[in-house]
C-alpha positions as CSV (number, residue, x, y, z in Angstrom):
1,X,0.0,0.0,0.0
2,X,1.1,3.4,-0.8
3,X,0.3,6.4,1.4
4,X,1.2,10.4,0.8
5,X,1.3,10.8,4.6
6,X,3.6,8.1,5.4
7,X,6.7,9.4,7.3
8,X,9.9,7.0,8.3
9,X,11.0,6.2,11.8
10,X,12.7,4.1,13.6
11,X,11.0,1.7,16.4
12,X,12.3,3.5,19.9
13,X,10.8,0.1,21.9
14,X,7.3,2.0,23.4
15,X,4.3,-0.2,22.4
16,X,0.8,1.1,22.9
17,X,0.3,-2.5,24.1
18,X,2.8,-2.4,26.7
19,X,-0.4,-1.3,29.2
20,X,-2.5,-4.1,28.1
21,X,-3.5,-7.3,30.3
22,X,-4.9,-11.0,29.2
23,X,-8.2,-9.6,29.2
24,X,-7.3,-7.0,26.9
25,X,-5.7,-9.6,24.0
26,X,-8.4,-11.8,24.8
27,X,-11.2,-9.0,23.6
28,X,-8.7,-7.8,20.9
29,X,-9.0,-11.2,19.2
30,X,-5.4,-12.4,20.0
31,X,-4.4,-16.1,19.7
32,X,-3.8,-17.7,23.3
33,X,-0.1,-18.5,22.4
34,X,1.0,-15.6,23.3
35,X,5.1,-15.5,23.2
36,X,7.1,-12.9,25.5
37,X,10.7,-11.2,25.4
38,X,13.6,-13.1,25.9
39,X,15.1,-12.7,29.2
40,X,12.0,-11.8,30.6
41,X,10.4,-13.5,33.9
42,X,7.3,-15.2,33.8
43,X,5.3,-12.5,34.2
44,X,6.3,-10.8,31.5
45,X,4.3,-12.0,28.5
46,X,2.6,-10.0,26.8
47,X,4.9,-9.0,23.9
48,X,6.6,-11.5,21.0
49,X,10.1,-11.7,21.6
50,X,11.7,-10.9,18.5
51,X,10.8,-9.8,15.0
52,X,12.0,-12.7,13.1
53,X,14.9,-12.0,10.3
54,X,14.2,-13.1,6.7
55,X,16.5,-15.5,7.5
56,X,14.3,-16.4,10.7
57,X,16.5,-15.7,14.0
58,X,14.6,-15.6,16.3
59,X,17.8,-15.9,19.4
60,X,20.1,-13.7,20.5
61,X,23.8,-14.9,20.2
62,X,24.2,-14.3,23.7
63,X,21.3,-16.1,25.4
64,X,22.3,-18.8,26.9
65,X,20.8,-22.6,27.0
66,X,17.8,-23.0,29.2
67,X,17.7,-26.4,31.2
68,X,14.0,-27.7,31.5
69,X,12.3,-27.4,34.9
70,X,9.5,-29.4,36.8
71,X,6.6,-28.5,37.3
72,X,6.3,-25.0,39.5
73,X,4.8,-25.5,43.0
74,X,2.0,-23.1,42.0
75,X,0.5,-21.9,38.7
76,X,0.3,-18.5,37.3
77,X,-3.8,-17.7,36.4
78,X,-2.9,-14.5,35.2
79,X,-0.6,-13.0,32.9
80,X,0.9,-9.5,33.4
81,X,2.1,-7.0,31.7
82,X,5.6,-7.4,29.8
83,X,8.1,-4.7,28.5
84,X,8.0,-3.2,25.2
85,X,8.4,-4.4,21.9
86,X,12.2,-5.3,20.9
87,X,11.7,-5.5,17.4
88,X,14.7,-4.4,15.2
89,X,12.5,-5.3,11.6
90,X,10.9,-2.5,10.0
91,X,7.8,-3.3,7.1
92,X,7.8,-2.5,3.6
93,X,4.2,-4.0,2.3
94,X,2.8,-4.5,-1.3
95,X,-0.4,-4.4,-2.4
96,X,-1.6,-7.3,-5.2
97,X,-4.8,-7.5,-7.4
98,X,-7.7,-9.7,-7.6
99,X,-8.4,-12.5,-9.7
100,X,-11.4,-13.1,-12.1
101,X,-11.9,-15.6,-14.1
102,X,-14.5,-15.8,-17.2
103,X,-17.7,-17.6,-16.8
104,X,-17.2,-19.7,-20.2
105,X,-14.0,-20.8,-18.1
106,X,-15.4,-21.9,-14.9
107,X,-18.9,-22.6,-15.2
108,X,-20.4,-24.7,-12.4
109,X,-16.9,-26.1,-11.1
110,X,-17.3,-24.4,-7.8
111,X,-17.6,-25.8,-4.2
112,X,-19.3,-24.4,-1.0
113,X,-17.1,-22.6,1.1
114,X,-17.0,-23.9,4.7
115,X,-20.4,-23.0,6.0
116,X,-20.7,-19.9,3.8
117,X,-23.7,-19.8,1.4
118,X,-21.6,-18.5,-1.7
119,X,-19.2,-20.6,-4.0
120,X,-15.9,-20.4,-4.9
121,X,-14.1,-21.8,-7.6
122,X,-11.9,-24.9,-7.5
123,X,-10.8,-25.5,-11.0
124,X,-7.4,-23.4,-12.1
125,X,-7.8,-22.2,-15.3
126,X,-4.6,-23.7,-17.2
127,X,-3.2,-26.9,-17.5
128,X,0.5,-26.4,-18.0
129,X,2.3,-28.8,-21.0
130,X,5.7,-29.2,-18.6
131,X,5.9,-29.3,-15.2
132,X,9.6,-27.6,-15.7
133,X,8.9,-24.8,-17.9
134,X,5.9,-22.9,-16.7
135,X,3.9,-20.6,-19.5
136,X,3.6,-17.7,-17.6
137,X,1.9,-16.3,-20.3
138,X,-1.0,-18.5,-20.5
139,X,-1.3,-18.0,-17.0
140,X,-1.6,-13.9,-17.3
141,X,-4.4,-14.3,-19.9
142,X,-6.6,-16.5,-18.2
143,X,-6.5,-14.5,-14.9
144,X,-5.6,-10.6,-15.6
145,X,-9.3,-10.0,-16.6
146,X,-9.9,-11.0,-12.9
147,X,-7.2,-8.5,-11.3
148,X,-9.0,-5.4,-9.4
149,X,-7.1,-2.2,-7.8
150,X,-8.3,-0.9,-4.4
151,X,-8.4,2.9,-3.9
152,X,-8.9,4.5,-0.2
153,X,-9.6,7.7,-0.2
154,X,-9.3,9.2,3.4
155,X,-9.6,13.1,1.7
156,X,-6.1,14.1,2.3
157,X,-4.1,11.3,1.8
158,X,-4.7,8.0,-1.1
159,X,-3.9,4.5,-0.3
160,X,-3.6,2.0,-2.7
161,X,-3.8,-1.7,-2.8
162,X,-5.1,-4.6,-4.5
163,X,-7.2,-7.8,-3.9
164,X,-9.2,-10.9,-5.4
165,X,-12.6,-12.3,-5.9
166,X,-13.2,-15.1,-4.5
167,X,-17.0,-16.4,-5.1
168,X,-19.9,-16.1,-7.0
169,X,-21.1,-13.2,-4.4
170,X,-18.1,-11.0,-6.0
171,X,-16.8,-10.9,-2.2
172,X,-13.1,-9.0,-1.9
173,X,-10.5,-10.5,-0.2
174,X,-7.5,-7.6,0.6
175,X,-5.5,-7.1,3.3
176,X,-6.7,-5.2,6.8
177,X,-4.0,-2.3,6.7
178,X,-5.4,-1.7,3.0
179,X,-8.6,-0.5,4.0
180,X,-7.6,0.4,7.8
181,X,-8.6,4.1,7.4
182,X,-11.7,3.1,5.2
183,X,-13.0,0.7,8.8
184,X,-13.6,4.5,10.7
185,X,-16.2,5.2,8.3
186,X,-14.2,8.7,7.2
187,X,-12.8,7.2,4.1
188,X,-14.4,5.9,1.0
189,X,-13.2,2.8,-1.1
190,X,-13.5,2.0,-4.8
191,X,-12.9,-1.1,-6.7
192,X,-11.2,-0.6,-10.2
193,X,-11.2,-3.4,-12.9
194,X,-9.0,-4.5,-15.5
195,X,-11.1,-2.5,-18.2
196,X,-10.9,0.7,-15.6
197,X,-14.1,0.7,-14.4
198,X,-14.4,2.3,-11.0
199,X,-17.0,1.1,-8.3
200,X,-17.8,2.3,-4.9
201,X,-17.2,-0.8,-2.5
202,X,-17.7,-1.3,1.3
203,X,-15.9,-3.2,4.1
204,X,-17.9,-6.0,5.1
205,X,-15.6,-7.4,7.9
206,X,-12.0,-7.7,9.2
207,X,-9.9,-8.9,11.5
208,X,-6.5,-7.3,12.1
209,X,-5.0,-10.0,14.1
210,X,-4.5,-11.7,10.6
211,X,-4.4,-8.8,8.6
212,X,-7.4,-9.5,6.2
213,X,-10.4,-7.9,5.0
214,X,-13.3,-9.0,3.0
215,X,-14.9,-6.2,0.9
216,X,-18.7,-6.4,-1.6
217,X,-19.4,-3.7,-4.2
218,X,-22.0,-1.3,-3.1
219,X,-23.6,-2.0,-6.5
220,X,-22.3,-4.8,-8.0
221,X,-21.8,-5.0,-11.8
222,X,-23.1,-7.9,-14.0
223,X,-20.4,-10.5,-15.2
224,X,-17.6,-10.3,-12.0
225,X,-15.9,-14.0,-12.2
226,X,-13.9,-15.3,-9.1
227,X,-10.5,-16.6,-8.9
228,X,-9.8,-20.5,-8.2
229,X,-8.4,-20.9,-4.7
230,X,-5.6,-23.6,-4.2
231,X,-4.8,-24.9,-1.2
232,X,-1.6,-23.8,1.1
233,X,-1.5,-27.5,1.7
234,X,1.0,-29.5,-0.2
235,X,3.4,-26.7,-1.9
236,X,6.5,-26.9,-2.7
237,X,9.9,-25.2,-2.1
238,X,11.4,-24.0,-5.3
239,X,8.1,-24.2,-7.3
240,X,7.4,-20.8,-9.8
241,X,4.6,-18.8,-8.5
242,X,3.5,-15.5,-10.1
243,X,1.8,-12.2,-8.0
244,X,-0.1,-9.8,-10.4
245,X,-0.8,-6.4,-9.1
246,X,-0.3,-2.6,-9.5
247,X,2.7,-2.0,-7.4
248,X,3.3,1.8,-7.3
249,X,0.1,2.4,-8.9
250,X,1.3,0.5,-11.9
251,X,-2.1,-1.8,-12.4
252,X,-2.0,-5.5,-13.8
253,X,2.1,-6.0,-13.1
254,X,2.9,-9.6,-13.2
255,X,6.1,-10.6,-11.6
256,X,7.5,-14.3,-11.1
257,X,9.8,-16.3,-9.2
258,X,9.7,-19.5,-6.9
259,X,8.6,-20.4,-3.1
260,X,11.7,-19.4,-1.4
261,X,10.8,-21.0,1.9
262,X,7.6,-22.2,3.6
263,X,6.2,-21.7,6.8
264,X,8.4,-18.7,7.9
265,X,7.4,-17.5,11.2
266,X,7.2,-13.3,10.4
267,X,5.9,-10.8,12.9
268,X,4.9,-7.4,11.7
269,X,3.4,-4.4,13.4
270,X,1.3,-2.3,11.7
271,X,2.2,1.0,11.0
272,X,5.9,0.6,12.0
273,X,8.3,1.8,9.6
274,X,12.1,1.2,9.3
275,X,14.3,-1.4,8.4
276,X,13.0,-5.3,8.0
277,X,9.4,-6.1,8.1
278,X,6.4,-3.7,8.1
279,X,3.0,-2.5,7.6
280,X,3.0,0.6,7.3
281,X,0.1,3.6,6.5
282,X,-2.8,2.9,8.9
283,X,-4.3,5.7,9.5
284,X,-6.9,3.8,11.8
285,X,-6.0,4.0,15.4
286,X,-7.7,0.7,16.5
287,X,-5.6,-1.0,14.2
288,X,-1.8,0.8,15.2
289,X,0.7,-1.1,17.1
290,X,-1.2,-4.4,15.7
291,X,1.1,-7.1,15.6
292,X,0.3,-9.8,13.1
293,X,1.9,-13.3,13.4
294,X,1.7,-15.4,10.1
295,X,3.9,-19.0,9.2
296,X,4.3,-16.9,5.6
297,X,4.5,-18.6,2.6
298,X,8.4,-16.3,1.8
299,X,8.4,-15.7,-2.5
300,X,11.6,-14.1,-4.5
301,X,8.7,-13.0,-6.9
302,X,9.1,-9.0,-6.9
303,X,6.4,-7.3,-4.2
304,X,6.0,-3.8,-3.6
305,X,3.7,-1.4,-1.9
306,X,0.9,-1.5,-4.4
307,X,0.7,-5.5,-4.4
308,X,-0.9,-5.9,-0.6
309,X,-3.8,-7.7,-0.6
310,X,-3.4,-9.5,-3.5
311,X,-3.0,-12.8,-5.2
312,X,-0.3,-15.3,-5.2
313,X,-0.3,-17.9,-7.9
314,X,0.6,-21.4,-8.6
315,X,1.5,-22.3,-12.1
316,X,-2.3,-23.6,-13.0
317,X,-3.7,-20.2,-12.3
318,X,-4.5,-21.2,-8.7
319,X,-4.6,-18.6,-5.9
320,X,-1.7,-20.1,-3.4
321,X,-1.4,-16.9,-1.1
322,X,-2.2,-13.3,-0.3
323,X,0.6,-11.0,-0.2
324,X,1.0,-9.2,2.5
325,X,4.6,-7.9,3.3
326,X,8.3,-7.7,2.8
327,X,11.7,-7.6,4.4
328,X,13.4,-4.4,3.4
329,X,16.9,-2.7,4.0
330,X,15.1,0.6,5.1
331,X,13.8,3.7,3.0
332,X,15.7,6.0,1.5
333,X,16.1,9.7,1.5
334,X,12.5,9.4,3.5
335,X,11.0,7.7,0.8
336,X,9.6,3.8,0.4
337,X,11.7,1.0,0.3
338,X,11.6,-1.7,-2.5
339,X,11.2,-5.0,-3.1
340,X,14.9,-7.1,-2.3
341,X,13.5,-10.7,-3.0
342,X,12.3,-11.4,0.0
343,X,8.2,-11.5,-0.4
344,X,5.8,-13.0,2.1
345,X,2.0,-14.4,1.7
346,X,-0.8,-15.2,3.8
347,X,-1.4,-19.1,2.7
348,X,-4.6,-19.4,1.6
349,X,-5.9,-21.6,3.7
350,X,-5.9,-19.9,6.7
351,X,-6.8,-16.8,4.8
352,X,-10.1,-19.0,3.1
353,X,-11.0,-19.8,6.9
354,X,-11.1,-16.2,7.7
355,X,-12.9,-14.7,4.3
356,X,-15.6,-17.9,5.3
357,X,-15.9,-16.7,8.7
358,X,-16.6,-13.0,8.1
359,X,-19.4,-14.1,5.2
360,X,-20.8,-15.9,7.7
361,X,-21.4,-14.0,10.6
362,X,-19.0,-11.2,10.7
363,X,-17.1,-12.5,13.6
364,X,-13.5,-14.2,13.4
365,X,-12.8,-17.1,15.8
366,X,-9.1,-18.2,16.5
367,X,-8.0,-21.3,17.6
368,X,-6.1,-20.8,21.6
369,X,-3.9,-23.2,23.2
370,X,-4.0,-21.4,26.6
371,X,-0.3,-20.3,27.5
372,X,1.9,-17.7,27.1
373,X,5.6,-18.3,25.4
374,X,8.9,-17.7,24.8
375,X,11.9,-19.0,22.9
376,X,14.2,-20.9,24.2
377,X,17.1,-23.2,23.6
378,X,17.3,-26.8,25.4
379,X,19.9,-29.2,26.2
380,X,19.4,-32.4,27.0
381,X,21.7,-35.9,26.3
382,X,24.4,-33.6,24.6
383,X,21.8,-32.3,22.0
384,X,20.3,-28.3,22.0
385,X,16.9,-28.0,21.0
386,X,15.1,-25.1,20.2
387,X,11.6,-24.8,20.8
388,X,8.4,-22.8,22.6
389,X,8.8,-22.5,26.1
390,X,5.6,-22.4,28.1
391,X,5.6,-19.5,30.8
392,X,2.7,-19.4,32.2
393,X,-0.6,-22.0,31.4
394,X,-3.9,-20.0,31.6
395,X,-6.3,-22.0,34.5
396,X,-9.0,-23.7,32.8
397,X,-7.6,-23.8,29.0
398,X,-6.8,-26.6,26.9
399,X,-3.5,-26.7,27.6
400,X,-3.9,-26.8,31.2
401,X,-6.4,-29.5,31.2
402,X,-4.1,-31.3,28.8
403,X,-1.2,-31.0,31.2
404,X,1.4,-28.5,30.0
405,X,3.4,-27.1,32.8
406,X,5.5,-23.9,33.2
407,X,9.0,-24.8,32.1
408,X,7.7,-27.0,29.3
409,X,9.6,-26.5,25.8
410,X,7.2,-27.4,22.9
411,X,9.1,-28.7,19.6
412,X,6.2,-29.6,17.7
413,X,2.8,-29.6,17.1
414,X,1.3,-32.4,15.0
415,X,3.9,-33.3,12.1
416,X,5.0,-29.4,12.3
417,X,8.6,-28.7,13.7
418,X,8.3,-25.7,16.6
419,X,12.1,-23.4,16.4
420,X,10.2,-20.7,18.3
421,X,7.6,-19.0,20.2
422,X,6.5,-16.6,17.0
423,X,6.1,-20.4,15.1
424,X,4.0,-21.7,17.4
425,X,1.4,-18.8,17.6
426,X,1.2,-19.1,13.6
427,X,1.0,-22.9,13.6
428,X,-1.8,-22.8,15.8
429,X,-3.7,-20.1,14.1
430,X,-4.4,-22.8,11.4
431,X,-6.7,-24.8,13.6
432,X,-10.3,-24.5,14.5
433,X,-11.4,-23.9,18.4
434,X,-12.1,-28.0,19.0
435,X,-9.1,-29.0,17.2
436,X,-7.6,-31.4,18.9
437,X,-3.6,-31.6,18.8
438,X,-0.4,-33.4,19.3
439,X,2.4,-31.5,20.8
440,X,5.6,-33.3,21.6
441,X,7.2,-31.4,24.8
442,X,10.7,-31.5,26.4
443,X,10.6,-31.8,30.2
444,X,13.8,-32.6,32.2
445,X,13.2,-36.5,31.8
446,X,13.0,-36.8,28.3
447,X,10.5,-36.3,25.2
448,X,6.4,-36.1,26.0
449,X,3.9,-36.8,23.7
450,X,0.5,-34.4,24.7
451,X,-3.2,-34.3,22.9
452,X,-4.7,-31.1,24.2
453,X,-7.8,-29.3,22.8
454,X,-7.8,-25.8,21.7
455,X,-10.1,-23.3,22.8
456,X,-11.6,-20.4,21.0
457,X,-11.1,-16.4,20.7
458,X,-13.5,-14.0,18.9
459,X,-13.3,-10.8,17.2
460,X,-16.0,-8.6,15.7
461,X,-15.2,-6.6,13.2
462,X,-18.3,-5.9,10.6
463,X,-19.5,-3.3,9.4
464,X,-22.7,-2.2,8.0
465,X,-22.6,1.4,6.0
């Protein structure tokens, strides 16, 4: 997203968070794996330890190995405030366009969404004649006509950003910071298409925890088509993968590349600028000093701001992703950073659970383990592992009626590999409250295997103008 007023400055460590209990997160729609600062006691949890490099370190060179303990003689039932954020990663965010796909294309190959009433498409519109040499080309055809630009107009500033259509309805799926100031009610948003048509759209619901927001045209025009959404489940490090988009205003871009890793644990804060990872331009209060936690799907493909909110494709024409941010070496002379390579996506999974849920019934519920987290390192039969350490269990949570103690390190959940506290929050955000999981958990005697049930978090965030 681009933004006239944006101005550059360096994080100085003072979260508007910082004052904020359990209670608070709990109303603010926050996961319950809450990780805190490294170094910090156990009552100190309120705040994710680091910002995790591209390269995802999430340690300090100097912290030193932490030896499991037993069980504490008491539990903690409340968490307390923690100190501020230590973040050194900055954002630099893109904004991407929407995907439409002809109706002579798609037809009735469409499936229900969850419990949502409207359909989406399944079916990607190209069938690729080698596996190792992708035609791009074909690709950009076939789903260009489906690309839309979003334009926020708060009066004295613009934003722009992009996003998709994802069912018959002609629902929008962009991200949250896109359309942050547009959620006050003092900004309007329009919808351009591919043939530069301009529509007056609405916000229909959001949730900023994730960073995604589902938009419907006031009036909708005949003949809108939907993109096919993939799955985030069974990709591939390496594939090619394509975002079309209008970075820097410059509608219907397509740039390629490959998947350069998957599940990369990335923390950003809205509307924190400087070097690393970002979101900036919210102009919506509620929304500043959000931190979002995604397992990213990390692209080479160029992103800039201009592509946020918008598609990310497999090689069939299949929405894999929403992109949503990107490591950056800082601005210069006060102006935006670009794009380095290092691109990450919402998987579309996670961000198809969320689109369903606001549909629905306008609320967004997250999956909560029930404790609050660290990262540490472990040691134990000449081995250091790193993992999630648990710092407090919430009374009454899944994870305390499952077990888990304080001093617990968590190195996986399911089949997934835990390296850190920021992992674990964005693992768990792909389950459903009543999801039932496997965490394996290092205690002083050796490995644990654990099945606990996760509970459930709700946000409201629709809106009805």
């Amino acid at each position: 997203m681009t933004n006239s007023n944006d101005s550059t400055r360096p994080q100085d460590g003072n979260n508007p968070l910082d004052d904020w209990d359990m209670d608070d997160w709990q109303s603010a729609g926050w996961p319950g794996v809450i990780p805190e600062p490294s170094g910090a006691s156990p009552s100190q949890t309120e705040n994710f330890p680091y910002s995790p490099s591209p390269q995802g370190t999430f340690l300090p060179p100097e912290q030193p190995a932490w030896e499991p303990s037993p069980m504490p003689a008491k539990r903690k039932e409340k968490t307390k405030r923690g100190p501020g954020w230590l973040a050194t990663i900055a954002i630099a965010v893109a904004a991407a366009l929407c995907v439409w796909l002809l109706p002579s294309e798609w037809g009735s190959r469409t499936t229900s969404l969850g419990k949502s009433p409207v359909k989406v498409a399944t079916e990607a519109p190209v069938t690729q004649a080698s596996a190792k040499n992708t035609n791009w080309e074909a690709v950009a055809k076939a789903v260009q006509p489906s690309v839309v630009a979003i334009q926020v107009d708060s009066g004295n500033s613009g934003e722009t950003g992009s996003g998709v259509i994802f069912d018959e309805a002609g629902h929008v799926i962009t991200n949250y910071h896109v359309v942050a100031s547009a959620i006050t009610g003092r900004a309007k948003v329009q919808i351009e298409l591919f043939n530069g048509k301009i529509y007056e759209a609405k916000v229909l619901g959001s949730d900023a925890s994730t960073d995604l927001a589902v938009l419907e045209f006031v009036k909708p025009p005949k003949g809108l088509q939907m993109a096919a959404l993939g799955s985030s489940t069974g990709l591939r490090v390496a594939q090619p993968v394509a975002a079309i988009g209008s970075p820097l205003g410059l509608e219907n871009t397509v740039t390629t590349g490959i998947i350069s890793a998957l599940d990369r644990p990335v923390v950003v804060t809205q509307s924190a600028e400087g070097s690393g990872v970002q979101i900036p331009g919210l102009n919506d209060r509620s929304g500043a000093g959000q931190q979002v936690v995604t397992n990213a799907i990390q692209v080479d493909a160029a992103i800039n701001p201009g592509n946020s909110g918008g598609p990310l494709f497999d090689a069939s024409g299949k929405v894999i992703g929403i992109t949503s941010s990107i490591a950056s070496l800082g601005s210069l002379n006060g102006g935006q950073a670009g794009s380095i390579g290092i691109g990450f996506a919402i998987p579309v999974n996670l961000v198809r659970n969320v689109a369903d849920q606001i549909i629905t019934s306008g609320k967004v519920t997250h999956a909560m383990l029930g404790v609050t987290i660290d990262t540490a390192v472990a040691q134990i039969g000449g081995e250091s592992r790193m993992g999630a350490r648990v710092s407090s269990v919430v009374a009454g949570s899944g994870a305390a009626r499952a077990g888990l103690k304080e001093g617990d390190l968590i190195t996986k959940i399911d089949d997934y590999q835990v390296g850190s506290g920021v992992a674990l929050t964005g693992y768990v955000r792909w389950y459903n409250p009543g999801d039932k999981v496997k965490l394996t958990v290092l205690r002083q005697d050796g490995f644990h295997e654990i099945e606990a049930e996760l509970g459930a978090q709700t946000t409201d965030r629709k809106y009805q103008r």
